[in-house]
C-alpha positions as CSV (number, residue, x, y, z in Angstrom):
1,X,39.9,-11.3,85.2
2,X,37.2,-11.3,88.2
3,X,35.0,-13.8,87.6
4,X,32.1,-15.5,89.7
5,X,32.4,-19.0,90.4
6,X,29.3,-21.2,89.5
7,X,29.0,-25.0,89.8
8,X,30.5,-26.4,87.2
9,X,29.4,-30.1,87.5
10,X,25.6,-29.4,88.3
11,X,23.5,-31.9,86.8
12,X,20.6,-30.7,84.2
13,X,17.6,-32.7,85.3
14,X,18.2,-35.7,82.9
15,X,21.4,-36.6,85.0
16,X,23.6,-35.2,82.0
17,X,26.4,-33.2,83.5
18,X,25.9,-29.1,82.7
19,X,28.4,-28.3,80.0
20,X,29.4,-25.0,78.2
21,X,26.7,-25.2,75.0
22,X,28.8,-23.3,72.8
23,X,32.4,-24.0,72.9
24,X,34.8,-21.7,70.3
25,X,35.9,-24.0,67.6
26,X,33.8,-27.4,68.4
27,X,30.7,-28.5,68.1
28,X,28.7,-27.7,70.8
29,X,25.6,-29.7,73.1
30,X,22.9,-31.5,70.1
31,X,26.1,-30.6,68.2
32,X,24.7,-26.8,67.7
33,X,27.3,-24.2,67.0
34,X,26.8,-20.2,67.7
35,X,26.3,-19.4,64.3
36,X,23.3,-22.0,64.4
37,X,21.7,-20.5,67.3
38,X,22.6,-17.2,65.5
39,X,20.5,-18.1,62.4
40,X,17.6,-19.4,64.8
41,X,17.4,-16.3,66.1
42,X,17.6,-14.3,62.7
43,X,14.8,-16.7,61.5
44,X,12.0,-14.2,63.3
45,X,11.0,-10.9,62.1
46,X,12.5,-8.2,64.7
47,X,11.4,-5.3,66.3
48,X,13.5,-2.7,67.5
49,X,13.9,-0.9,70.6
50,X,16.9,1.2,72.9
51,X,15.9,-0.1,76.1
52,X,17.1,-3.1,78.1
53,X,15.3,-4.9,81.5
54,X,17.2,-5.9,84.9
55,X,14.7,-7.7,86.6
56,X,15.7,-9.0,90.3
57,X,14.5,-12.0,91.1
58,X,13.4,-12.6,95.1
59,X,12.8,-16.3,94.5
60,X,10.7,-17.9,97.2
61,X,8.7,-14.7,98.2
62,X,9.6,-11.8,99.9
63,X,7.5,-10.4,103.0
64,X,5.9,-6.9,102.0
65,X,5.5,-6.3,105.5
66,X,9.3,-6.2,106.1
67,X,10.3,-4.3,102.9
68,X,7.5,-1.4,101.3
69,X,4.5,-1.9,103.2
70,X,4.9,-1.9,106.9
71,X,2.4,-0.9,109.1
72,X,4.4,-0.3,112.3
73,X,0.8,0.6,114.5
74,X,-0.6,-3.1,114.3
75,X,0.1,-5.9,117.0
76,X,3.8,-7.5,116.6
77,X,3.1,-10.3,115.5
78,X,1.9,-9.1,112.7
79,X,3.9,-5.4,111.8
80,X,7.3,-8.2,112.0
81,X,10.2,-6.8,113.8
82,X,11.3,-3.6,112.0
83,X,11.5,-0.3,112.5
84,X,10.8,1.6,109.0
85,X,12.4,4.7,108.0
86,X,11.9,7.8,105.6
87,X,12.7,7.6,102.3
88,X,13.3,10.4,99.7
89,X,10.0,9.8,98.5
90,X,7.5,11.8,100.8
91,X,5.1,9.5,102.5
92,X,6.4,6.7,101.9
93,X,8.6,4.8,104.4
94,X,11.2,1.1,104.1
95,X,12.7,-1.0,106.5
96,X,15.4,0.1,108.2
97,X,17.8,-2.8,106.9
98,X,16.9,-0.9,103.5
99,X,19.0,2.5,104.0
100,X,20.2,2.3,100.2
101,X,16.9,1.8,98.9
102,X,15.5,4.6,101.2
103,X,18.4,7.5,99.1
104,X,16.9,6.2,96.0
105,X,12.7,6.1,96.2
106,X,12.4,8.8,94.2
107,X,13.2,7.3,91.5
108,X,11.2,4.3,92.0
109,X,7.5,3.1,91.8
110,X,6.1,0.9,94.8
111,X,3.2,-1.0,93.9
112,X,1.7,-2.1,97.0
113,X,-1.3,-4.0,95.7
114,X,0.3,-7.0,93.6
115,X,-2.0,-9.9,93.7
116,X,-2.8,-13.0,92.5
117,X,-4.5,-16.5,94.2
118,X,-1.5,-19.4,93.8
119,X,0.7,-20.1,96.6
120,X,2.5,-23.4,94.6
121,X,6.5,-21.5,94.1
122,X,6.2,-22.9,90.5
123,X,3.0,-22.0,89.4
124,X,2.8,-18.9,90.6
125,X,6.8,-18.0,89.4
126,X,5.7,-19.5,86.2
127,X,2.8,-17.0,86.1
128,X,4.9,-14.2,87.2
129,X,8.2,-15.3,84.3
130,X,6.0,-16.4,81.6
131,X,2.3,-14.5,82.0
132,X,0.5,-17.9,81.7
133,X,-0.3,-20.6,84.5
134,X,1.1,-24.0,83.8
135,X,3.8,-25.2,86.0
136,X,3.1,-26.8,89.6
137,X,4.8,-27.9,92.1
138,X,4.2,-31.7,90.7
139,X,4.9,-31.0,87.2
140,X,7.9,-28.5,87.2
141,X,8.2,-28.5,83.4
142,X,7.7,-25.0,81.8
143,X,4.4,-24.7,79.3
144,X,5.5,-21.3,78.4
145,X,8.9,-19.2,77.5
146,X,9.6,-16.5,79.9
147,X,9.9,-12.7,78.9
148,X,13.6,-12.7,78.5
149,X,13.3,-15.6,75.9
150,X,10.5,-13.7,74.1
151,X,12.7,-10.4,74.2
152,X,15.3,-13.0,72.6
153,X,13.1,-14.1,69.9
154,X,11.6,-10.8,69.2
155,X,14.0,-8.3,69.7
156,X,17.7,-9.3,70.3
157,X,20.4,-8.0,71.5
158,X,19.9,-4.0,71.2
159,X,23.9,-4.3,70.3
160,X,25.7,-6.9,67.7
161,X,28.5,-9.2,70.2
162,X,26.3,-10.1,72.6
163,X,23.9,-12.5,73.8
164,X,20.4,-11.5,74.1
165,X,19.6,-12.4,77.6
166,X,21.9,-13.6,80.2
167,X,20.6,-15.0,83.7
168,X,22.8,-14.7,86.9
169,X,22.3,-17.5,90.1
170,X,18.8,-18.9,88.2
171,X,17.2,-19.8,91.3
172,X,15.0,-22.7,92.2
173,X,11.1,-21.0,91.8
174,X,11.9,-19.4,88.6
175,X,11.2,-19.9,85.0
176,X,13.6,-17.7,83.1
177,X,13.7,-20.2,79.7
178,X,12.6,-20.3,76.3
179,X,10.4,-23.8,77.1
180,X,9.2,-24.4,73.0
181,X,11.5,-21.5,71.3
182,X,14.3,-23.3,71.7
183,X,17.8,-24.0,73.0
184,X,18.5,-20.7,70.8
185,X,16.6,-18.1,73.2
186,X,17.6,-19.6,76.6
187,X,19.6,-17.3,78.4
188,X,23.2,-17.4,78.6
189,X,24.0,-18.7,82.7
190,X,26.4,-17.0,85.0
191,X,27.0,-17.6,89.0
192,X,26.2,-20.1,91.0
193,X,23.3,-22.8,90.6
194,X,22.3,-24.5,94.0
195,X,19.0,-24.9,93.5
196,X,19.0,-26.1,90.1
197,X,17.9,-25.1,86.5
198,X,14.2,-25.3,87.2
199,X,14.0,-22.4,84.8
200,X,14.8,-23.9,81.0
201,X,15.3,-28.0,81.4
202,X,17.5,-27.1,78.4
203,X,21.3,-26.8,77.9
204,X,22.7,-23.2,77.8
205,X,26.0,-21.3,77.2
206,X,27.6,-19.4,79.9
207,X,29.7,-16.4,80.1
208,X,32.9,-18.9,79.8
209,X,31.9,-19.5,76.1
210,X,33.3,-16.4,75.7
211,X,36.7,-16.7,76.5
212,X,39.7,-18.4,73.9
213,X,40.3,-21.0,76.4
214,X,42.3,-24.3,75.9
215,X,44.7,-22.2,74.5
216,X,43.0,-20.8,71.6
217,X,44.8,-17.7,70.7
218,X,43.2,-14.7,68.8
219,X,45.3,-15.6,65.8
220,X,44.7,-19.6,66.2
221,X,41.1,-18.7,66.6
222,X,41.1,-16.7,63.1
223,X,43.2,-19.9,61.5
224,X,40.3,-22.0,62.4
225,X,37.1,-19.8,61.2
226,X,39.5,-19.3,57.9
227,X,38.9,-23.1,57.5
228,X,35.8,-23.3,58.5
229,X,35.0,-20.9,55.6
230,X,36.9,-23.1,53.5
231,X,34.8,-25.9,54.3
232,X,31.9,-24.0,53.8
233,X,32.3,-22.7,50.2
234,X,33.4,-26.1,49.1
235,X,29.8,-27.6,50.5
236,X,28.1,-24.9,48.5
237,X,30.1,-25.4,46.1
238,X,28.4,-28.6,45.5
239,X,25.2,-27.4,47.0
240,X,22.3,-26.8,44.3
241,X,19.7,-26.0,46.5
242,X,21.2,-23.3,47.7
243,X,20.7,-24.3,51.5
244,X,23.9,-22.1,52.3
245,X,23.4,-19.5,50.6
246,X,22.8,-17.6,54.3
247,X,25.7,-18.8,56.1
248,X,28.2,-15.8,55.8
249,X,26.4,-13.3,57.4
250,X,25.2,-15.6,60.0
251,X,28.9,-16.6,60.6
252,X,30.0,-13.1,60.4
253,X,27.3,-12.3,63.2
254,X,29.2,-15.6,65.2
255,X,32.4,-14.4,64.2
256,X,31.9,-10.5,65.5
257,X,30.4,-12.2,68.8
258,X,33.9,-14.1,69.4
259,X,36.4,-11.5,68.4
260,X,34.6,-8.3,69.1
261,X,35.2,-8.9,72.8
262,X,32.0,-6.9,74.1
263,X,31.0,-10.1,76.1
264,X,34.2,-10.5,77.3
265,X,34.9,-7.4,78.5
266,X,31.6,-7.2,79.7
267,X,32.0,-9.7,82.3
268,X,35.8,-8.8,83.1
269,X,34.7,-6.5,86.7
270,X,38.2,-5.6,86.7
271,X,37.9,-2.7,83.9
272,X,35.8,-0.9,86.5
273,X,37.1,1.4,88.8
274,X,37.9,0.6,92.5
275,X,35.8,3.1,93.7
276,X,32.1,1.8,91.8
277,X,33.0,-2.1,92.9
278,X,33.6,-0.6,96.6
279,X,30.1,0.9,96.2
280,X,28.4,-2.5,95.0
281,X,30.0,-4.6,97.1
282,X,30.7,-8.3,96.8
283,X,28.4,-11.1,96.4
284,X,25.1,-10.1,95.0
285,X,26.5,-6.4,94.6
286,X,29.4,-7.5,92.5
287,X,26.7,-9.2,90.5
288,X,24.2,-6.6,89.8
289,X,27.3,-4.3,89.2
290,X,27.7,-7.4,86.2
291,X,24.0,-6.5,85.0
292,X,24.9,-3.1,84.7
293,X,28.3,-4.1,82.5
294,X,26.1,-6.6,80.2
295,X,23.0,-3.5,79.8
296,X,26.1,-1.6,78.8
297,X,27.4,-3.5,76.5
298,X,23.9,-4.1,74.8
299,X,22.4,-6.9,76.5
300,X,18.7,-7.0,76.2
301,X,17.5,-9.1,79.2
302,X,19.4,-9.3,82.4
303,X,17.7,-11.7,85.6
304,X,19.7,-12.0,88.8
305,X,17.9,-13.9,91.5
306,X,19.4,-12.4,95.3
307,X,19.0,-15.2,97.7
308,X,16.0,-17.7,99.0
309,X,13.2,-15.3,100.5
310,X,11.0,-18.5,101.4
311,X,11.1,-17.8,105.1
312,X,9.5,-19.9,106.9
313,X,10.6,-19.8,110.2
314,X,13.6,-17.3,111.7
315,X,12.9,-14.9,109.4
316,X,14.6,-11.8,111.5
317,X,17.9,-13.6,111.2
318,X,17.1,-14.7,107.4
319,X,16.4,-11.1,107.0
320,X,19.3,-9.7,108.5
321,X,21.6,-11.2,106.4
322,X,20.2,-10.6,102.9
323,X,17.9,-8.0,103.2
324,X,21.2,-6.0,103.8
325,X,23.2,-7.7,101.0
326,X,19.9,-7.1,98.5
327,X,19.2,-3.7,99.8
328,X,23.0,-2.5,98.7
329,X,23.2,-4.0,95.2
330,X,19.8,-3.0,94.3
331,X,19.7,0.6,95.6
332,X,23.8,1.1,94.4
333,X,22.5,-0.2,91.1
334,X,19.9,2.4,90.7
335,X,21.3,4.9,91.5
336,X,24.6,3.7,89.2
337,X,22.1,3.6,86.4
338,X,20.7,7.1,87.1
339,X,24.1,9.0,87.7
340,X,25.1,7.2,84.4
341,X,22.4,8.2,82.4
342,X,20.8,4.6,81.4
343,X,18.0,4.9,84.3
344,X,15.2,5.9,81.2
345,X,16.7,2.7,79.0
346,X,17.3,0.5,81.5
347,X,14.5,-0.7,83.0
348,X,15.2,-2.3,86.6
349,X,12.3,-4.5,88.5
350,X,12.8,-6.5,92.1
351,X,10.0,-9.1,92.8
352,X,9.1,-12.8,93.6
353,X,6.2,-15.0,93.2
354,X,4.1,-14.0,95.8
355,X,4.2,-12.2,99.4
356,X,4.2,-13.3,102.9
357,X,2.0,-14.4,105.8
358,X,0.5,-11.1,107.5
359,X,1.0,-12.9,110.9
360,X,4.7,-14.3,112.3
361,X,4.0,-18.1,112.6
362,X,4.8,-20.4,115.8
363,X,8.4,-21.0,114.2
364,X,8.8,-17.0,114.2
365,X,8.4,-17.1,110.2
366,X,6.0,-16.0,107.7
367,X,4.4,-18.4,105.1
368,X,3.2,-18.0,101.4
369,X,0.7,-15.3,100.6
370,X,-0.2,-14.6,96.8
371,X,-3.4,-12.3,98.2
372,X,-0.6,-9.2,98.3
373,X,2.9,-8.6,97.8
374,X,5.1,-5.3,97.2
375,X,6.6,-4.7,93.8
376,X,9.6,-2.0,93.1
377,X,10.2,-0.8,89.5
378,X,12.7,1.8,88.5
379,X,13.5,3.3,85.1
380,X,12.2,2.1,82.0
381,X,11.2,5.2,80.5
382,X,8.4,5.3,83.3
383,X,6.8,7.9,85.5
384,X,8.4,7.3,88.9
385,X,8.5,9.0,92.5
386,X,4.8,7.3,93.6
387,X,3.3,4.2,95.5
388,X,0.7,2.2,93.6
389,X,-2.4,0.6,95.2
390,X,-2.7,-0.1,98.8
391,X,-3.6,-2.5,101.3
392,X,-5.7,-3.0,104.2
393,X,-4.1,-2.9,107.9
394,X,-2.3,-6.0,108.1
395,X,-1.0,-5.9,104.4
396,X,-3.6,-9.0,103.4
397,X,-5.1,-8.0,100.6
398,X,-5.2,-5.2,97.8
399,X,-7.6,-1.8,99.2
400,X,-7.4,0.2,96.0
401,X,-6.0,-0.1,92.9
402,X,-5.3,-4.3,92.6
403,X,-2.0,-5.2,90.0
404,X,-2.2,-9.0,88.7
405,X,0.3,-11.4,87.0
406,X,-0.5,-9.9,83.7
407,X,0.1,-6.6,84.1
408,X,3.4,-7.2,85.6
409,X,4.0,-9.0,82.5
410,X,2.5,-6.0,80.3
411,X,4.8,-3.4,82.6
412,X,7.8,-5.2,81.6
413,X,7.0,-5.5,77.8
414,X,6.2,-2.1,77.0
415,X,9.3,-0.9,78.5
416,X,11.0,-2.8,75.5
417,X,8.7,-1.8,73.1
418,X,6.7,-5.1,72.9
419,X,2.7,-5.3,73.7
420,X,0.6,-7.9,75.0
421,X,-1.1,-8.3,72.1
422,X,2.1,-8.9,70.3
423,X,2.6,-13.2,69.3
424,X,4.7,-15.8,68.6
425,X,3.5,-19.2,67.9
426,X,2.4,-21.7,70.2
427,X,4.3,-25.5,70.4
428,X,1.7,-26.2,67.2
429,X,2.6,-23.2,65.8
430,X,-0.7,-21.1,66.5
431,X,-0.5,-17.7,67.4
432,X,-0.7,-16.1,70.6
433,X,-0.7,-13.3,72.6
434,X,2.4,-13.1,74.8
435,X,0.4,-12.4,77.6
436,X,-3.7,-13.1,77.7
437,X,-4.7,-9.3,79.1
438,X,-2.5,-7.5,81.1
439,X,-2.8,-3.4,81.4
440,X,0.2,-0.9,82.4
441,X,-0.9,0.7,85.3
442,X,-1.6,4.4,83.8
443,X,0.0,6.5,86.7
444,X,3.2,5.1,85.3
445,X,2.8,6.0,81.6
């Protein structure tokens, strides 16, 4: 089985050593089992819907001016140092360290003229993750659960086996956890984990909670839920309030999850043919090949953060390394999704908290610069092939057509049939709005 290696002795922010939260046969971190974080979930009234979210996270802020928006007439200093090239969407043109986003354009929508006014990483990722402000860069702890908690809580998995939402590398300026909703909605963690778990400050499964480790056969595994079923009829048994009366179907659900296999399999790159994982690539490519296999097998909510975009200084060397790496997982993916047929269900976003300096700085760098960034969104059941908004000549700030925090947010939750209007209840269990405003940009619908 391929796997990808994470750190296995990171430390959550307590000092408590990161462990596996759900562990087959034994109780788990706060001594919650599956089927407990099963019935959590079952606790809310669902909605449905047939489409899933990928949404590429460029933690630390990537420079528009070097990607989707660069204006190769201005002075160097501030048009970076790129060349861009033609894309197969007429007019518009993308770095040339972007040749496998450049095949795939078409299919995309560019908004040019994201913009919002925080340059703190945390509060403006919180912002971006969650739709509320809250977070700061001196008080890191999430206010608010992010969308792929909320798509947890409100919708599921669209397929039984699976876990709702699954986050791959984290990164250290994002907030992809379920903050008051619980243990139950964080996402389940895969990859590697350098820069910490700012996102949940909560214990999580990973994708090794799938496998019968120690061990544990199939048929041992069966042995031990046949006790545990034993076990429980005899507490109902003498149970009068009928406090159990639930537990088979939610054990069943916990049951199917462990033996179906669909997880498993899910994250075993080896069932895929040599020829797609030569396309993808390693590293980042391996893993958004991964977000494809987890969409596939029913996954609601995939995030995989590519890299540290927070370039400060050197930023054509930063750049030439993983602008190249993120340029071939995101554009193979696309196009993956397309040639498969999951491109209208699958709903596929790249973005970070905020843009870059329109001027290289003294240490050949670009700082934070919330006043405009470039978004790319692909799929989704969308209107694609167009470039949204624009800026003025040194990509500073939004010229036409301005795209805020909460209508990336609303973008995001239509695709999975959700609105902004839509609630769940607040740490005092008040309703509210999942996101305060927030307007799809019409050109898309």
């Amino acid at each position: 089985m391929l796997t990808i290696k994470g750190s296995s002795d990171a430390r959550l922010c307590n000092g408590v050593n990161r462990r596996k939260f759900i562990q087959i046969g034994s109780l788990s971190f706060f001594g919650l089992t599956l089927p407990d974080l099963l019935r959590a979930e079952a606790s809310q009234t669902r909605k449905t819907s047939k489409r899933s979210v990928i949404l590429i996270w460029q933690h630390g802020g990537p420079s528009q001016l070097d990607t989707f928006d660069m204006k190769p007439n201005v002075v160097e200093e501030v048009r970076g140092p790129y060349r861009p090239i033609s894309s197969t969407l007429p007019g518009l043109q993308v770095c040339e360290l972007m040749p496998h986003h450049a095949k795939i354009m078409d299919k995309c929508t560019v908004i040019r003229s994201f913009t919002h006014g925080n340059g703190d990483h945390w509060a403006a990722a919180h912002w971006m993750l969650t739709g509320y402000l809250g977070a700061t860069g001196g008080d890191r702890v999430p206010r608010n659960p992010s969308m792929g908690s909320i798509a947890s809580h409100l919708l599921g998995p669209r397929r039984s086996g699976v876990p709702a939402t699954v986050n791959i590398n984290d990164g250290g300026f994002g907030f992809h956890g379920a903050a008051h909703l619980g243990v139950a909605h964080n996402p389940f963690r895969t990859g590697e984990f350098s820069y910490g778990n700012e996102a949940g400050r909560l214990p999580t499964g990973s994708d090794k909670s799938f496998q019968l480790t120690d061990g544990l056969s199939k048929d041992r595994l069966i042995n031990r839920l046949s006790l545990m079923q034993q076990f429980d009829r005899l507490r109902r048994d003498v149970d009068a309030s009928g406090t159990f009366d639930s537990m088979d179907d939610m054990s069943l659900q916990a049951q199917e999850m462990l033996l179906s296999g669909r997880a498993r399999a899910a994250f075993n790159l080896e069932q895929e043919d040599a020829k797609t994982r030569e396309a993808y690539g390693p590293g980042w490519g391996e893993q958004a090949l991964l977000a494809r296999r987890l969409v596939e097998a029913g996954v609601r909510y995939v995030s995989l953060n590519t890299g540290y975009w927070d370039d400060h200084g050197r930023i054509k060397s930063a750049l030439d390394d993983k602008l190249v790496r993120h340029d071939r997982a995101v554009g193979v993916l696309i196009q993956d999704l397309a040639d498969r047929g999951m491109l209208e269900d699958t709903l596929v976003v790249t973005a970070g908290e905020f843009g870059r300096t329109p001027r290289i700085n003294k240490d050949a760098g670009r700082d934070h610069w919330p006043q405009a960034q470039s978004i790319l969104i692909a799929g989704g059941g969308y209107k694609h092939g167009q470039v949204i908004g624009s800026t003025n000549s040194k990509a500073e700030h939004p010229t036409s057509r301005p795209v805020t925090p909460a209508d990336f947010n609303a973008i995001i939750y239509r695709a999975m049939g959700l609105k902004p209007e839509d609630t769940i209840s607040d740490r005092s269990g008040r309703p509210v709005h999942l996101v305060p405003g927030g307007v799809v940009p019409p050109e898309m619908i």
